[in-house]
C-alpha positions in Angstrom: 100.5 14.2 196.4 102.6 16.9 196.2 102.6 19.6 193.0 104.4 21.9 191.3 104.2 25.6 191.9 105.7 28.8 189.6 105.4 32.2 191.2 104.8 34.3 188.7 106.4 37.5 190.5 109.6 35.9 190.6 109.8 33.8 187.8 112.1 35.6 184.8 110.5 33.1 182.2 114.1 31.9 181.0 112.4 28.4 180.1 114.6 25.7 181.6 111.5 24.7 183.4 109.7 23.9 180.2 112.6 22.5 178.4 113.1 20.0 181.4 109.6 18.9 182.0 107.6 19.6 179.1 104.8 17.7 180.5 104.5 20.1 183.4 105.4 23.3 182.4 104.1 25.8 179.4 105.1 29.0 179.0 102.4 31.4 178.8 101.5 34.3 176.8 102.8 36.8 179.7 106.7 35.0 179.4 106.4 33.6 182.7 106.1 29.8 183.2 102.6 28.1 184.4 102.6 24.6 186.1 100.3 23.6 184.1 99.8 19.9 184.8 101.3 20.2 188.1 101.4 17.0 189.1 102.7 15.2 185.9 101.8 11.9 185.4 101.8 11.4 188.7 104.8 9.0 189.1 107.8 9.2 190.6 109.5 10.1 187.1 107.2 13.1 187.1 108.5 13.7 190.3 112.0 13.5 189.4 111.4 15.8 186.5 109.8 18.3 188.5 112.5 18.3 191.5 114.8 18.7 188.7 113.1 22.1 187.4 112.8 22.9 191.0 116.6 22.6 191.5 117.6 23.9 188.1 115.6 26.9 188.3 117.8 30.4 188.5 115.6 32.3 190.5 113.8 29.9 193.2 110.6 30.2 191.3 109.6 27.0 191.3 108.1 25.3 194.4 106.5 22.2 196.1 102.8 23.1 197.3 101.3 20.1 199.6 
């Protein structure tokens, strides 16, 4: 199954992530955003969510990993 990745170097730590998919994202005491159940519930709404972050994100931060 297929998780959720942040790259810290590029992510700006606006949030969006973590107000979209609280479930899977945290913010962390650098600013950045950590995946930090990066699979979610392991659903296809967790999926959803997380595609959505993906999509939303300004920077291209976010990312599949197999």
């Amino acid at each position: 199954m297929k998780s959720a990745h942040v790259d810290p170097a590029t992510c700006i730590g606006c949030g969006l992530c973590v107000q979209l998919c609280p479930k899977v994202f945290a913010m962390q005491d650098d600013g950045k955003s950590k995946a930090v159940n990066p699979k979610g519930d392991g659903d296809d709404d967790s999926q959803k969510c997380i595609q959505g972050a993906i999509d939303a994100c300004p920077v291209t931060a976010i990312s599949w990993m197999e």
